[in-house]
C-alpha positions in Angstrom: 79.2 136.6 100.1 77.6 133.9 97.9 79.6 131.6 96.9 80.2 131.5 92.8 82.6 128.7 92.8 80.5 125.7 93.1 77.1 124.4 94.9 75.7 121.6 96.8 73.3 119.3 94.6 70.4 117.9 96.7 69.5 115.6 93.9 72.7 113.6 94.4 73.6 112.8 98.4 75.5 110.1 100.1 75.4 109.0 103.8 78.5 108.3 105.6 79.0 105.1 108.2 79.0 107.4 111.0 75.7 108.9 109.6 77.0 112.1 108.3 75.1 113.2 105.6 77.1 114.8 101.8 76.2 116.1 98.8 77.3 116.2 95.6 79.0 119.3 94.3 78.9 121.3 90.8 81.2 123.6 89.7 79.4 127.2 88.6 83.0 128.5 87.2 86.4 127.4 86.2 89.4 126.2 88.2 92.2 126.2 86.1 94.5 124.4 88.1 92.4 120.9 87.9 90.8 121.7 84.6 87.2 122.0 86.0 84.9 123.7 83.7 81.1 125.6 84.8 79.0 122.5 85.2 81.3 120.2 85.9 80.3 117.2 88.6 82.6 117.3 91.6 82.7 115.0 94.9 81.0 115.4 97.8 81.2 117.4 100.9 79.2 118.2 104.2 78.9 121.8 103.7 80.5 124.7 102.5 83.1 125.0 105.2 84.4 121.3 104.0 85.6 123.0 100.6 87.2 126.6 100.6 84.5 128.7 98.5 87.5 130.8 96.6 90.8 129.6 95.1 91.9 126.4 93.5 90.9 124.2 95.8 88.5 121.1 94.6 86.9 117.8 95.4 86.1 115.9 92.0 85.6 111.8 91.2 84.1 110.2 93.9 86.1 111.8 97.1 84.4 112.8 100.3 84.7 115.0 103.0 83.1 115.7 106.0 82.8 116.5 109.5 85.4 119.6 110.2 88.2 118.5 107.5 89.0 121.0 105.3 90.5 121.1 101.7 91.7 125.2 100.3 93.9 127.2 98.4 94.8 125.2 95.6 94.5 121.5 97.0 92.6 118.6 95.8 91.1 115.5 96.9 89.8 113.2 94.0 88.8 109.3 93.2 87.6 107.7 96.3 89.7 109.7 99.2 88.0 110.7 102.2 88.6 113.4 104.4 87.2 113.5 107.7 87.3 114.6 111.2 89.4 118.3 111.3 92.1 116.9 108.8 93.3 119.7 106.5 94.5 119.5 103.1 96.2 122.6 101.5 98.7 124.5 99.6 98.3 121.9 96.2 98.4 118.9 97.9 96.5 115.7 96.2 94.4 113.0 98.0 93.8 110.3 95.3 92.6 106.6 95.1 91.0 105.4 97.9 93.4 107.3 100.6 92.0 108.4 103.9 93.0 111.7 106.0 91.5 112.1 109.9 92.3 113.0 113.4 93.8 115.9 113.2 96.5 115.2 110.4 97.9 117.6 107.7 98.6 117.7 103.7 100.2 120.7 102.8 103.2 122.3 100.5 102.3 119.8 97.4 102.6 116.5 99.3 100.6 113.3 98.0 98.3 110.7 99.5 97.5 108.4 97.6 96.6 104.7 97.0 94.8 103.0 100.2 97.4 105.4 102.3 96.1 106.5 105.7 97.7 109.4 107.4 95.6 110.2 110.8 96.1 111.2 114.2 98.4 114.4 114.3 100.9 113.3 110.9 101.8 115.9 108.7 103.1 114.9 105.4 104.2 118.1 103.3 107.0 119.9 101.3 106.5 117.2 98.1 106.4 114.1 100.0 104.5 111.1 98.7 102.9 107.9 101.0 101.0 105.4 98.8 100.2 101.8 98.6 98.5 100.8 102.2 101.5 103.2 103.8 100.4 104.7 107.2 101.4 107.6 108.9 100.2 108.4 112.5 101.4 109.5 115.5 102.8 113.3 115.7 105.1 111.6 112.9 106.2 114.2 109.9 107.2 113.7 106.5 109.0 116.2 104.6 110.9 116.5 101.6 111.6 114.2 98.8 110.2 111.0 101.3 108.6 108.2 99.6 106.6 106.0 102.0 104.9 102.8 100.2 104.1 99.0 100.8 102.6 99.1 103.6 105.2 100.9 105.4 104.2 102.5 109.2 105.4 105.6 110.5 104.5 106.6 113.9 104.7 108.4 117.3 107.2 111.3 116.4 108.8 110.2 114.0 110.3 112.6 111.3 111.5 111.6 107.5 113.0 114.5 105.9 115.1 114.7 102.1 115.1 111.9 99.7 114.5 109.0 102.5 112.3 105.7 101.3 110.5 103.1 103.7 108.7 100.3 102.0 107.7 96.6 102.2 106.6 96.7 106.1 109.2 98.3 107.6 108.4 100.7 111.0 109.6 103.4 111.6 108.9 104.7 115.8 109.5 106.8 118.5 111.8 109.8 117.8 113.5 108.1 115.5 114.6 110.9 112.7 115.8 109.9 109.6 117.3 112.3 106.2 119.5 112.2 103.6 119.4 109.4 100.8 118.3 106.9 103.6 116.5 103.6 102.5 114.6 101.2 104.9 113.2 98.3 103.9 112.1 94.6 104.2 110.2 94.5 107.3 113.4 96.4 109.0 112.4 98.5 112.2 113.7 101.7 113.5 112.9 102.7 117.0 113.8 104.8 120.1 116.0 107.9 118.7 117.7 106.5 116.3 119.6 108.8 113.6 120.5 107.5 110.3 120.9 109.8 107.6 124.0 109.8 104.4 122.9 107.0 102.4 122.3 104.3 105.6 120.2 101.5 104.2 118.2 99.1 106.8 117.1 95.8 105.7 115.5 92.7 106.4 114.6 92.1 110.1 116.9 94.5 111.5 116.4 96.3 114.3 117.6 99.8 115.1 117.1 101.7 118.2 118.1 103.5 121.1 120.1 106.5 120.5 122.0 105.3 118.2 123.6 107.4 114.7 124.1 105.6 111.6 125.8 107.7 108.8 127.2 107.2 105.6 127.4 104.2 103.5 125.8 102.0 106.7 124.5 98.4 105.5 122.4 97.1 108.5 120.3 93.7 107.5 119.4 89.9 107.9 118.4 89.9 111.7 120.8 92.4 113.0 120.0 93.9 115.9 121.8 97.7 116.3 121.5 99.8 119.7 123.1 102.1 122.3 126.0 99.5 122.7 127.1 100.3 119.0 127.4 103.9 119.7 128.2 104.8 116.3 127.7 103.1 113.0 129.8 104.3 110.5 131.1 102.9 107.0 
């Protein structure tokens, strides 16, 4: 089936650092959802199989993908975001600014990647979760939820973030670490190993969580603490 959604401009291409080679798209009808109108200038893509030829799915501004990343159903990618290797962004997701998605990580249920945010590797970020400003997420690490990740906050290995939970300013979260519920970490504070934390802990500071140990409730951990196994359980 042709596609009536958009084409490929030859008039307009771009060559990527690894020497893939993208062209400019323009949209043929309109796509409610991001208020693209027939004729419209879009980003650019690799070929058709970079940018689902039905739906709401769109790359506008200056955003690229290419190799075997994918963007459908009603996602977009916009600004200066790229989109390579076999990432996938879908549902209504958004890629904005100058964020980057590869490897094999995934965008999906109305998450948001946005400022100079990277997620690669295997991440997933979905369900309405947000990483921006330099924020990394790699790994097999998931985000899910209400999570806000920013200031160059890392997430990594398997990490998991789920409901209303916020890392910022530097702080790392590792290993199988799993963290829900209201949690805030912060400061260049670290959380390792399998560490649980979840009803309104906070982490701070140079602290240092790990092990298998569970925080809960109103848990203040900062300055240059240092909690493990030998705590057992934190509680207020």
């Amino acid at each position: 089936m042709a596609n009536a959604k958009y084409k490929l401009l030859s008039s307009d291409q771009v060559t990527t650092a690894c020497g893939s080679k993208l062209r400019r798209i323009r949209a043929l009808t309109h796509i409610l959802a991001h208020q693209v109108q027939p004729g419209d200038l879009g980003g650019y893509i690799e070929s058709e199989d970079n940018l689902c030829p039905y739906g709401d799915a769109w790359v506008g501004g200056n955003a690229l993908v290419y190799n075997n990343a994918r963007v459908q159903d009603g996602a977009l990618i916009t600004g200066h975001a790229e989109a390579y290797n076999n990432a996938l962004i879908k549902d209504f997701s958004t890629m904005s600014g100058r964020a980057t998605i590869r490897g094999r990580a995934q965008l999906h249920d109305d998450a948001v990647l946005t400022g100079s945010a990277t997620a690669e590797d295997a991440a997933i970020i979905c369900n309405s979760a947000m990483a921006t400003d330099a924020a990394i997420v790699r790994g097999s690490a998931r985000l899910s939820g209400n999570v806000r990740l920013f200031n160059h906050a890392i997430i990594y290995e398997q990490a998991q973030l789920r409901g209303n939970t916020w890392v910022f300013d530097f702080a790392r979260i590792g290993g199988q670490a799993q963290l829900s519920e209201n949690v805030v970490v912060c400061a260049h504070a670290k959380i390792s190993g399998k560490a649980t934390l979840f009803g309104n802990a906070i982490v701070f500071g140079e602290a240092r969580v790990s092990g298998e140990i569970v925080l809960c409730g109103m848990v203040y951990i900062g300055g240059e603490r240092v909690v493990d196994d030998s705590d057992w359980h934190a509680t207020p």
